[in-house]
C-alpha positions in Angstrom: 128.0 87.9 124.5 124.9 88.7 127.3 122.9 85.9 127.8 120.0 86.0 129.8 120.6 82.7 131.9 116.8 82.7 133.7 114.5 79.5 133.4 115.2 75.8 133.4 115.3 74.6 129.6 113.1 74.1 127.0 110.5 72.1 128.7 110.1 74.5 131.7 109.6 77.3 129.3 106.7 75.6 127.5 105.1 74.5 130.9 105.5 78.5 131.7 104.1 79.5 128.6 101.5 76.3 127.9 103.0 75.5 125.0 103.1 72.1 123.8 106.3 69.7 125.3 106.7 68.0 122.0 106.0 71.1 119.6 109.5 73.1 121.6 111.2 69.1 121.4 110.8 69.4 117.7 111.6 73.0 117.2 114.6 72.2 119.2 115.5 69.2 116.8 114.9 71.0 113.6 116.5 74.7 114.6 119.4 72.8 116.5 119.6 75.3 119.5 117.9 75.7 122.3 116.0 79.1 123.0 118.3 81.6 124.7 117.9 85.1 123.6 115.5 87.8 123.4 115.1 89.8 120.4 116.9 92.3 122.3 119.2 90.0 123.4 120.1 88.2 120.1 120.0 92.1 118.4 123.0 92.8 120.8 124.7 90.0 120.1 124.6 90.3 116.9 126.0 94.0 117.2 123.0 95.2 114.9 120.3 97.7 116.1 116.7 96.3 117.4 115.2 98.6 114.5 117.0 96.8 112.1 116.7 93.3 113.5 113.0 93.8 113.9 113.3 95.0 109.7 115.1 91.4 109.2 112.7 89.6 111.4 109.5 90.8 109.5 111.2 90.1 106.5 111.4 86.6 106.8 108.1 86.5 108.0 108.6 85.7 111.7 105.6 87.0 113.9 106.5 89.5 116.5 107.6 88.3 120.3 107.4 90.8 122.2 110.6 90.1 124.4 110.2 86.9 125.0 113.3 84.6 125.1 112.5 82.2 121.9 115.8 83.1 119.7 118.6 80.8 119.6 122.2 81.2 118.6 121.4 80.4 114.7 118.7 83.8 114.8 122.0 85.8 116.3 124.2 84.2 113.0 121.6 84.9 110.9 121.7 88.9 111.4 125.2 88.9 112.1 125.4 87.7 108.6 122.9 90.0 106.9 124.4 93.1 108.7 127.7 92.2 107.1 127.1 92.2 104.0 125.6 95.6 104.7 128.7 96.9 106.3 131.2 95.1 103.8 129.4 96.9 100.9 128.4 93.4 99.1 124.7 94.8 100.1 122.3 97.9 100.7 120.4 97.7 103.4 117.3 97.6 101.4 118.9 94.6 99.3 119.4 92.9 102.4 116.0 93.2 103.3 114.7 92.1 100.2 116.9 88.8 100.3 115.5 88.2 103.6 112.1 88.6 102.6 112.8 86.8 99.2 114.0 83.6 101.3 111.2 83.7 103.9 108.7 84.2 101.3 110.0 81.0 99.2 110.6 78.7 102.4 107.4 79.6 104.2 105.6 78.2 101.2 108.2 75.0 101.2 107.8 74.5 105.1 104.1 74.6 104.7 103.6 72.2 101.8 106.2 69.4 103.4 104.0 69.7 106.8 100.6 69.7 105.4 101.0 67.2 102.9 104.4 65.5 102.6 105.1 65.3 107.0 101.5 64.1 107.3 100.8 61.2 105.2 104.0 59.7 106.9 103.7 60.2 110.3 100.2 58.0 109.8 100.4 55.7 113.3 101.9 52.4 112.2 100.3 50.1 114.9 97.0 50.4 116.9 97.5 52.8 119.9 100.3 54.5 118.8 99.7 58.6 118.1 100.8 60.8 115.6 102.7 62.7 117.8 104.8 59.5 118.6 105.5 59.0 115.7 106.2 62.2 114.2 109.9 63.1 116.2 112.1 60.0 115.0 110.6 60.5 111.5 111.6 64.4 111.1 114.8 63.4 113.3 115.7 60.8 109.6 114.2 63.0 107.4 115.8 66.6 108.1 119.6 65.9 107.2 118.8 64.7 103.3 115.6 67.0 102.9 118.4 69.8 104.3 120.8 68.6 101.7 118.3 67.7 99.1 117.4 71.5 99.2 120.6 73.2 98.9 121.3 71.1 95.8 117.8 72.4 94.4 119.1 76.1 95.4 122.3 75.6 93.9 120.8 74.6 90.7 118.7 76.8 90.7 120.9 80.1 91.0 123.4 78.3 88.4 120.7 78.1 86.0 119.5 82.0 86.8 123.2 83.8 87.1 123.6 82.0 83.4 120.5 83.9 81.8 121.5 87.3 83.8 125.2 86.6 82.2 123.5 86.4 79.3 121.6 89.8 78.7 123.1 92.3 76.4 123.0 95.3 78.8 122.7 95.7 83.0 119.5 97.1 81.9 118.5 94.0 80.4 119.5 91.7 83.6 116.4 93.7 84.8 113.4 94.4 82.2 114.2 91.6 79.6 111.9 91.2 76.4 110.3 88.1 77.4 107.1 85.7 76.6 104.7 85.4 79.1 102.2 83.2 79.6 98.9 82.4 82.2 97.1 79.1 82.1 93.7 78.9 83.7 91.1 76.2 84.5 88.0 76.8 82.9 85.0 77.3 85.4 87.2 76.8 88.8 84.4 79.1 90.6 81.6 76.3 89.7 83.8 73.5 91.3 84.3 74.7 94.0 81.3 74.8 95.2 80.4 71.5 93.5 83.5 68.8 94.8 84.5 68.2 97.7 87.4 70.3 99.7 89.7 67.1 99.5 88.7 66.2 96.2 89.5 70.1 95.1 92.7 70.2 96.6 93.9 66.8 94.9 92.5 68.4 91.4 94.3 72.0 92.1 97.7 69.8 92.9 97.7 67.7 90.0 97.0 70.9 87.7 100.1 72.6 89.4 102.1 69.7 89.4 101.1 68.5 85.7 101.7 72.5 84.3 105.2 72.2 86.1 106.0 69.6 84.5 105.7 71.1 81.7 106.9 74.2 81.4 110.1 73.1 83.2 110.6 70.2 80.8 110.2 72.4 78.1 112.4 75.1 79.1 110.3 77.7 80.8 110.4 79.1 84.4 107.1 78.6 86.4 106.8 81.8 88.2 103.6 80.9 90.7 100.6 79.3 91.1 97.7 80.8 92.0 95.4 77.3 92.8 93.3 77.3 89.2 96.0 79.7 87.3 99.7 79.1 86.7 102.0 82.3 85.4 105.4 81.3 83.5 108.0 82.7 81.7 110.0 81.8 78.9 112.7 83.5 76.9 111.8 83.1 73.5 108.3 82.6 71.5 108.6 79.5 70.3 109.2 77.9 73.4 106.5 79.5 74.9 103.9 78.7 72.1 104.9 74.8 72.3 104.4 74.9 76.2 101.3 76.5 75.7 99.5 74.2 73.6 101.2 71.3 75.1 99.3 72.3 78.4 96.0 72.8 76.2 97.0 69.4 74.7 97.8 67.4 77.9 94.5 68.0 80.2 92.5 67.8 77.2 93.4 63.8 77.3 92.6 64.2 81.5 89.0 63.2 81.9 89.1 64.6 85.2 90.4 68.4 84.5 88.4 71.0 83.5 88.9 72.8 80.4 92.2 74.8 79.9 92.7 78.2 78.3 96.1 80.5 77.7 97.0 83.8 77.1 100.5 84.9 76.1 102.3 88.2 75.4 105.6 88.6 73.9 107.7 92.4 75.6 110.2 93.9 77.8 109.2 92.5 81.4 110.4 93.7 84.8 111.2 90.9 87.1 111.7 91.6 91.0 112.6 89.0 93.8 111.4 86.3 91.4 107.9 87.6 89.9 107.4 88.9 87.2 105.6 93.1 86.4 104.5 95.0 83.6 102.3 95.6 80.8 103.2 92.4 78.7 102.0 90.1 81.9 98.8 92.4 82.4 98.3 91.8 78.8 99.1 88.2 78.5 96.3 87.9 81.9 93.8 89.7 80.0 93.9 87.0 76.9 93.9 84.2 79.4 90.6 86.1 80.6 88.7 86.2 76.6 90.3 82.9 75.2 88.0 80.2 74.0 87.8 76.9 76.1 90.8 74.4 75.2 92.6 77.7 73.2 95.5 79.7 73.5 95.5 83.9 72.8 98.6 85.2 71.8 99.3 89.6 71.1 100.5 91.1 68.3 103.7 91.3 69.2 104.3 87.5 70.2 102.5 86.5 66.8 105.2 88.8 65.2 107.9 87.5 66.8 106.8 83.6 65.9 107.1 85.3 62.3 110.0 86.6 62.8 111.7 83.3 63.6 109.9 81.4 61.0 107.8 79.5 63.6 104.8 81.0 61.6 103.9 81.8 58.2 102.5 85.4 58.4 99.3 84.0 56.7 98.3 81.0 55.5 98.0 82.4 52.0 101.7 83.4 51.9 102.4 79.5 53.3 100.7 78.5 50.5 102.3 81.0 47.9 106.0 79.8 49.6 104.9 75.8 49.2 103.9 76.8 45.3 107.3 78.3 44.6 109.2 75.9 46.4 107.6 73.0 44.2 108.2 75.1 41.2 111.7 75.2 42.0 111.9 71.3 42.9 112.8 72.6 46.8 111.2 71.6 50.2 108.9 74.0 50.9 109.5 76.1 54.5 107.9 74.2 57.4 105.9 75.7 60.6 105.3 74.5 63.5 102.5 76.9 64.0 99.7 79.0 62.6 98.2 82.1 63.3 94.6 82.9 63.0 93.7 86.9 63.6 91.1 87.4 65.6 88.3 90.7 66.1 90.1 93.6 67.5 88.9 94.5 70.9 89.3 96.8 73.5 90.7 95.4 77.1 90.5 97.2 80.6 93.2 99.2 81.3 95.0 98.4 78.0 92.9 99.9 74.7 92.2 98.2 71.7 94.2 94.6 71.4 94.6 92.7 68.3 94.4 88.4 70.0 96.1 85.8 67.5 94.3 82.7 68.0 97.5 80.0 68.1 97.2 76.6 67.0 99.7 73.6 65.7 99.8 73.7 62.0 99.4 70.4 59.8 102.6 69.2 58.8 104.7 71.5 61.0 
C-alpha cells in the first residue's frame, strides 16, 4: 500500500487548508481514521481504476476533491468492497453503482435530519459561557456507537421485511413491476401557508404531517415511499389496506385543528419499483386524483374500486347492498358487511392520461 506520508496530522492540514480545527476533530471521531489518501491514492489501494472510483464516489454523493489527501483507510475498504462484488460476479458494475447511489441517497437524508434537528437541540450550551461547539464533541463521541447500532438494526429489519415480499411474488417478473395500490396524500392550500406562517412554524407543521402520515401507513401495513414536505407517496400491496390508510389519514388531521385540509388519490396496477421509488402509470394516475379530489376526500380509479369489489370490501352499488341485505333477511342470514362504499363520480379527462373514471371512497355505515 503507497501512502503519501507529507503533512503533520489532522490539525496541520486544516490550518493549511483553513478549515475548522474542531469540524476535521469530529470528522476524525465519527469516520474513525485519520485522512491519508488521495483519490488517486485510496483508488490504488484499493486496486480499482480512478474512473471507476470516481463512478462510486459520485454515487454516494461525495463532492469532488480534486487530489487532495481527505480519504481515509475506511474510503479504500469501501471500493475494495464494491469492486468485489463486481469481480466475484455477486454484482454488475452498474448494480454496484446503483447500491452505492441507493445508500448515499438514503444516508445523506439521515445525516442531514440528525444534524439539523436531532444534533442541535442537544448540543444547546448547558451553562452560561459555554459554546456549542464545546459541547458538541463529547455528545456525538456518546451518541455514535448506539445511533451506529440503532441503525443497522433498522436496516436489518428493513431488508427482512422487503426480501419477504420479493420471496413472495409469483414470477421474477413480478419481484419487479408488482400490481400494487398506490396512494399520494396532499395538504390542501400548502402554497398559501407558506407565505402566511412563519419558516419555523412551517417546518414544525410539514414534520408533524410527515411524521403523523408515517405513522400511519406503517402501522397499518403500508410502505411510505417519500415525502415531498406537503405530499407523502405510499404503497401498499393490497386495496383494502390501502383504502383504510387512506381515510384514516383523511380521518386523523381532520381532528388536528392545526393541519390544513387533507385530500388522497389512489390507483390500483402493475407498478415498477427501482432503488426504492416507485414508476408508472398507476402512480401518475393515483397523483392526478390527489390533484381533483375534494378537500377532506379520497379519489380512487376504476381499477382500485374494482378490486375493493373484488374482495368484498365494497358492494358494487349501494342498490345491490341493499338487494343482498333484502335476501339475506329473507333467508333469516346476516346480510354481507363492507367496510366501504363507492360513489362514481363525472368521467373526465386528465393530462397525459385520457378520460378517467374517479370513485369517490368513503367508510360505509355499519361496515
Amino acid at each position: 500500500m503507497t501512502v503519501d506520508d507529507s503533512g503533520s496530522g489532522e490539525d496541520a492540514q486544516g490550518a493549511d487548508s483553513g478549515e475548522d480545527p474542531l469540524a476535521l476533530r469530529l470528522e476524525g471521531l465519527i469516520l474513525g481514521a485519520e485522512r491519508r489518501y488521495t483519490p488517486f491514492q485510496a483508488a490504488r489501494s484499493a486496486g480499482v481504476s480512478m474512473e471507476l472510483a470516481s463512478r462510486f464516489w459520485r454515487a454516494m454523493g461525495f463532492a469532488d476533491i480534486g487530489q487532495a489527501k481527505a480519504l481515509t483507510e475506511a474510503d479504500v475498504l469501501a471500493l475494495r468492497r464494491l469492486a468485489g462484488l463486481v469481480e466475484a460476479g455477486l454484482l454488475s458494475e452498474a448494480m454496484a453503482v446503483q447500491v452505492a447511489r441507493s445508500t448515499g441517497q438514503t444516508t445523506a437524508r439521515l445525516a442531514e435530519w440528525q444534524i439539523d434537528s436531532f444534533l442541535e437541540g442537544l448540543t444547546e450550551p448547558p451553562e452560561p459561557g459555554m459554546t456549542r461547539t464545546e459541547v458538541t464533541y463529547p455528545i456525538v463521541e456518546l451518541l455514535l456507537p448506539e445511533l451506529e447500532e440503532f441503525l443497522v438494526y433498522v436496516w436489518r429489519r428493513q431488508l427482512a421485511a422487503s426480501a419477504g415480499r420479493v420471496v413472495q411474488a409469483a414470477d421474477d417478473e413480478e419481484m419487479v413491476d408488482r400490481r400494487l395500490a398506490v396512494g399520494f396524500a396532499d395538504l390542501v392550500g400548502f402554497t398559501r401557508l407558506t407565505r402566511r406562517m412563519e419558516e419555523e412554524e412551517l417546518g414544525e407543521l410539514v414534520e408533524a404531517f410527515e411524521t403523523t402520515a408515517a405513522d400511519l401507513v406503517a402501522a397499518n401495513g403500508g410502505r411510505l415511499i417519500k415525502t415531498l414536505g406537503d405530499e407523502v407517496l405510499y404503497a401498499v400491496d393490497d386495496a383494502g389496506t390501502a383504502a383504510e390508510i387512506a381515510l384514516r389519514l383523511i380521518e386523523t388531521m381532520a381532528h388536528d385543528e392545526t393541519m390544513p385540509e387533507l385530500r388522497v388519490g389512489m390507483a390500483f396496477g402493475t407498478v415498477t419499483t427501482r432503488m426504492g421509488d416507485v414508476f408508472g402509470t398507476t402512480v401518475n394516475l393515483a397523483s392526478r386524483l390527489t390533484s381533483i379530489a375534494p378537500k377532506d376526500a379520497v379519489l380512487v380509479d376504476t381499477a382500485f374500486a374494482e378490486e375493493l369489489i373484488r374482495t368484498q370490501d365494497a358492494p358494487s352499488s349501494e342498490a345491490e347492498a341493499a338487494e343482498e341485505a333484502a335476501a339475506a333477511e329473507k333467508e333469516g342470514e346476516e346480510p354481507p358487511t363492507y367496510r366501504f362504499a363507492l360513489q362514481p363520480m363525472w368521467q373526465r379527462p386528465v393530462r397525459g392520461l385520457g378520460v378517467v373514471e374517479p370513485w369517490l371512497l368513503t367508510r360505509r355505515d355499519g361496515g
